[in-house]
N, C-alpha and C positions, 0 to 999 in steps of 0.2 A: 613551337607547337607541333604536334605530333599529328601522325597521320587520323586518328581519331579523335583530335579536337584538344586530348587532354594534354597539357603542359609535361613537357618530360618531368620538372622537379616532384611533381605529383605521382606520376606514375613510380619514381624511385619509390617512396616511400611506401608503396603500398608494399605488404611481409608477404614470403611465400606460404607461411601458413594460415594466414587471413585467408587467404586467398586458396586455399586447400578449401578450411570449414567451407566456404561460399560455395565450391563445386561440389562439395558433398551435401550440402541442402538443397542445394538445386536437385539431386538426383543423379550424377555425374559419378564414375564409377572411376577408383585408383586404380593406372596400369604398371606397366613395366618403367624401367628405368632408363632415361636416354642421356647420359654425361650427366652433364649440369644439369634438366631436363626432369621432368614428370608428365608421364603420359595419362590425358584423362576423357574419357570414353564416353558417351550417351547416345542412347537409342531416341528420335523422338522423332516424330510425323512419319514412322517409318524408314527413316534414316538413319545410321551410323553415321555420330560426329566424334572430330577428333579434337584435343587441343593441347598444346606443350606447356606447363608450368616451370619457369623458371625458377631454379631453388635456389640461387646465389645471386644476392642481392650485388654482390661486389663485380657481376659480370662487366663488361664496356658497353653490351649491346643490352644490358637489362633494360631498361627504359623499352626499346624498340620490340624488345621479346613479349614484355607485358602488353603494351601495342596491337601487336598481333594478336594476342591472347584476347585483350578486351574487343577488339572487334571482330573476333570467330565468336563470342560472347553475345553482341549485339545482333548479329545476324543471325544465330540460332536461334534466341530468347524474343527478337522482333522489338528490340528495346532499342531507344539513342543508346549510343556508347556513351555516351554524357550519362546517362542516370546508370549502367552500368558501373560506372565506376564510382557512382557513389554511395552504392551499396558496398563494394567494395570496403570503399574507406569506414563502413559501418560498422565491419565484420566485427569490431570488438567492442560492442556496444549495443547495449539494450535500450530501444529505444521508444520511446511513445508521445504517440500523434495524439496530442488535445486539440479536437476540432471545435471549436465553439460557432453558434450561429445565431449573431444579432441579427437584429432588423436594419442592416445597414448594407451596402452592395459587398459583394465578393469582395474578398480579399482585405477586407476592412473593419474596424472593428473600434464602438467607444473611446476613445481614451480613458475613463474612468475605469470600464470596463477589461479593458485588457490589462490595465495597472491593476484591479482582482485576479485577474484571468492568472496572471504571473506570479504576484504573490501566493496565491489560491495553491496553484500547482506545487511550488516549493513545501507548501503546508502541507500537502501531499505524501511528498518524498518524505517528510520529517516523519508524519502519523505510519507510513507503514515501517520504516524504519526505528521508531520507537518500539512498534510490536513486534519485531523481530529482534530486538536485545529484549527484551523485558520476559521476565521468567512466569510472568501472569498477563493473560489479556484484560484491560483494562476499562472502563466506560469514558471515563476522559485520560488524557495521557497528561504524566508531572508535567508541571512549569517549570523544574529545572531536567532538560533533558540531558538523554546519557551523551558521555562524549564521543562516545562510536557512531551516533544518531547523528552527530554535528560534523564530524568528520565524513560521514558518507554522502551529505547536502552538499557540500563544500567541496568535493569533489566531483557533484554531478553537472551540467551547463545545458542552458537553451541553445537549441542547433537556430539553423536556419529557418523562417518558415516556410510552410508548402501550399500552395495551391490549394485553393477552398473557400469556403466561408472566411476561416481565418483559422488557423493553425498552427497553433506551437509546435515543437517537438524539442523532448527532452532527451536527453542524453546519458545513459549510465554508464561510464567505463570501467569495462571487465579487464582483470590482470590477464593473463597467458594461462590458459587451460595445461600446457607443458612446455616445455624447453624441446627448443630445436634440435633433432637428434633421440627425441624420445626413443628408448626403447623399443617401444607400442607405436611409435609413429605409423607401421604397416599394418597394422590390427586397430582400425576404429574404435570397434565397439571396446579395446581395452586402454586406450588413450584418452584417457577421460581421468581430469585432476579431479578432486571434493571440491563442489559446489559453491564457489567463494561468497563474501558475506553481499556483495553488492546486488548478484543476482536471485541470491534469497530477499533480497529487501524487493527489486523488481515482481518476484514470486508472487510473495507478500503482499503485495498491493495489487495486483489483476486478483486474486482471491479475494482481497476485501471489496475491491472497487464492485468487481462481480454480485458480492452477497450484501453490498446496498445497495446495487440495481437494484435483485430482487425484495429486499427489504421495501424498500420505498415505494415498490409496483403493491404489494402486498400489504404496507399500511397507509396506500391510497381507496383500496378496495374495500379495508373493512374499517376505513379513522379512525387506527387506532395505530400507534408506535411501537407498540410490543417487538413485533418483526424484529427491528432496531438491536431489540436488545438479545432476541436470540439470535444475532448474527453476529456479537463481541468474541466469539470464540474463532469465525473467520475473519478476524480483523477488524471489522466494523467499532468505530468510536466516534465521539462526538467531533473529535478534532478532523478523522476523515470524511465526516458528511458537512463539515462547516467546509471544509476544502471543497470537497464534490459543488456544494453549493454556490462557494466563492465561484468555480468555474461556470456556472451560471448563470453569475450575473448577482448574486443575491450575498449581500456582507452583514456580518452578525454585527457588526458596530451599525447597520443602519439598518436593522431589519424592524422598525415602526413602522406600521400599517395605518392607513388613512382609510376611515368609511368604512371599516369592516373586508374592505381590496387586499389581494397578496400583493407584492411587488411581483410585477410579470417574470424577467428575470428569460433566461432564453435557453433550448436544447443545446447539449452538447453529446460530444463521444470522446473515446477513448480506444485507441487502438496501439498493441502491444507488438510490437518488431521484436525477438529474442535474436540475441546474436548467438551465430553458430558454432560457436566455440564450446559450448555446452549444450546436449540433448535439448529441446525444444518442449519445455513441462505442460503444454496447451496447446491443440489446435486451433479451437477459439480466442480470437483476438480483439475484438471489440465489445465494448459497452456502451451503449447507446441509452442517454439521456434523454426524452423528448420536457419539452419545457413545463409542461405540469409537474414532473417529478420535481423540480429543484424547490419550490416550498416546499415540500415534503423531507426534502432531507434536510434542509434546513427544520422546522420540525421535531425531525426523528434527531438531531444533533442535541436539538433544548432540552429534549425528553431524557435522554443521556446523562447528560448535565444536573439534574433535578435527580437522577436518581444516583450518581455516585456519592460513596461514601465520606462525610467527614471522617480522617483515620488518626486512630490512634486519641480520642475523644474520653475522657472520664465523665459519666454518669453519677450523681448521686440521688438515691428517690427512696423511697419507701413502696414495696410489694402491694398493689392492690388488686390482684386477680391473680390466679393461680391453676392452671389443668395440665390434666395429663392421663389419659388412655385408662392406666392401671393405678394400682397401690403403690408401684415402685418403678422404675424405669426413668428416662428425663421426661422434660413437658415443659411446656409455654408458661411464661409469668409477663404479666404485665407491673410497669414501674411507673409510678408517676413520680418526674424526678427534675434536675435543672444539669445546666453544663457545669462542671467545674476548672477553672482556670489552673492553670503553674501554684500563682501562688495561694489555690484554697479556695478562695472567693467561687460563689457558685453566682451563676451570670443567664439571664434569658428567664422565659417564661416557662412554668412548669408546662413537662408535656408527657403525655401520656407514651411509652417505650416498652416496645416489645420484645421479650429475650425467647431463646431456645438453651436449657440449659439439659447439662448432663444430670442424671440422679442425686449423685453427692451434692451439687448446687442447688438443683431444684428442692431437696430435703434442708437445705441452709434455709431456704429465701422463705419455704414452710415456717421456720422457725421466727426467722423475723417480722414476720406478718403476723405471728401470732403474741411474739414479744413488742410491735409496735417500733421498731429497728428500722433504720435504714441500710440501703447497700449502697456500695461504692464499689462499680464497674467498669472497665475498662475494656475498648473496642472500638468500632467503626460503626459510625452512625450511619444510618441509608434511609432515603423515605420509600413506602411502600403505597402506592396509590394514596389513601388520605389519612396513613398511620405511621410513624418513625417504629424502624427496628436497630436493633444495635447488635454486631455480628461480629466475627472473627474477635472472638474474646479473648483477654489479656490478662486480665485479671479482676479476681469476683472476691469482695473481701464484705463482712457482715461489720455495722458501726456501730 
């Protein structure tokens, strides 16, 4: 053990350039060069402090160098040298504090509960990392997800917990921003790699977590879910307000209501640590859940669900309503029509299906409404409050 508590084998492992990002978000300014040696500087209560960065791991006295290092660290910063260094060890990972808060004592938490809590989170990683491969934002995200999406879960891990109500904290590990010997090593602002894909997924997900805070504060004030859905373009999907909700307390497998009662279900928050190895996209770092919101995003997740498209669906019906503005131009046709299967078979109750078509179409569908014709369409089904439309069309053929 070491003069600051921390195990030498610990202290080895910690990088000189970890440990650069970390004095550079502190504030801590790069000096001159002393041997093996990096001098780094900070003004603060008035004071000029100094501290030496070891840059060769392979020194004999590294261990005891960093040592020193971390406890001129503790005494500036008014921190143990114990939680020092374990920012430290952070440097290459983006990390976020799920704090949840049952009705149970500190530090403690359901077992039911936190077996969502866990789960919940990992849904998390997957939903913003789906929207970040996916070339469209989505209202529910595929059942089979992409394999970048599976690969970047499977790389992520539950840290330790911390002190609290009960808290998770998840873990993103970021590659090396550069190689040791950069160039740009003496130039900050131009040692800086493209933005690798983990901490876009990190991004990603403070964006969205953020615009269904405000979603769900906003479709508690006026009951309505809309919100929801104009927040799909920041990320927001069904699959990440089921997760938000999971953390909770509240699981879409049992969300039956008894008497007309929500399931209570509990506040939580969110707080986003960025590792310094990359500019810092947010000063803002927390989202704050208080326990009324989690129906609601549960809710706003149903509402989701209800409104994304069957894709890739054949219609066939016959024209019975027909507008359009002018004489010529496209315009709205209503079809009253059935699904049709693979093989033909048309399947379900007639329903009444709304199109928007182009001129040349909407002059066909004229034509068959007046010949008594059906059409056979192809597109993505969506319900619109208490009328089916069928969109992103594929193909419009007269029978």
């Amino acid at each position: 053990m070491t003069a600051v508590g921390v195990p030498e084998h610990e202290l080895e492992r910690l990088r000189p350039r970890d440990v650069a990002h970390y004095l550079r978000s502190r504030g801590w300014k790069q000096g001159s060069r002393i041997r093996y040696s990096r001098r780094w500087e900070l003004e603060w209560g008035g004071q000029h402090h100094r501290v030496l960065l070891p840059l060769d791991s392979e020194l004999a006295d590294y261990a005891d160098r960093m040592a020193d290092l971390i406890g001129a660290l503790s005494v500036t910063e008014g921190r143990p040298a114990s939680v020092v260094h374990q920012d430290l060890t952070l440097t290459g990972l983006d990390v976020q504090y799920i704090r949840t808060m049952p009705g149970t004592p500190s530090g403690t938490i359901p077992v039911q509960d936190g077996v969502l809590a866990v789960t919940s989170a990992r849904d998390l990683l997957m939903a913003a990392a789906c929207d970040t491969v996916a070339e469209e934002h989505r209202l529910v995200q595929p059942r089979r997800k992409p394999q970048r999406a599976k690969d970047f879960v499977e790389s992520a891990r539950f840290g330790p917990s911390a002190p609290g109500s009960y808290i998770f904290t998840v873990q993103v590990p970021l590659p090396e921003a550069t190689s040791e010997g950069s160039l740009f090593e003496d130039v900050p602002e131009l040692d800086v790699a493209p933005e690798p894909f983990a901490r876009r997924v990190s991004r990603r997900m403070y964006e969205a977590v953020t615009a269904a805070r405000t979603a769900a504060e906003q479709a508690a004030l006026a009951d309505d879910s809309a919100p929801f859905s104009a927040g799909v373009e920041q990320g927001i999907s069904a699959d990440l307000c089921e997760a938000l909700a999971g953390i909770g307390g509240q699981d879409s497998r049992n969300s039956q209501q008894g008497n007309g009662n929500r399931p209570p279900g509990h506040g939580f928050s969110l707080d986003f640590a960025w590792s310094p190895r990359w500019p810092v996209p947010y000063e803002k770092s927390v989202a704050e859940f208080p326990q009324r919101l989690v129906p609601v995003l549960r809710e706003g997740a149903q509402d989701l669900r209800r409104q994304e498209p069957d894709r890739g669906v054949t219609i066939v019906g016959r024209p019975t309503k027909l507008k359009r503005v002018a004489d010529f131009g496209p315009g709205e046709v209503t079809v009253e029509g059935r699904l049709m299967q693979e093989n033909g078979d048309l399947v379900g109750q007639q329903r009444q299906i709304h199109l928007h078509l182009t001129e040349e179409n909407y002059d066909r569908a004229t034509d068959a409404h007046r010949a008594r014709r059906d059409l056979k369409i192809e597109g993505d089904l969506t319900r619109r409050g208490n009328f089916h439309e069928l969109i992103n069309l594929t193909g419009f053929d007269v029978l």
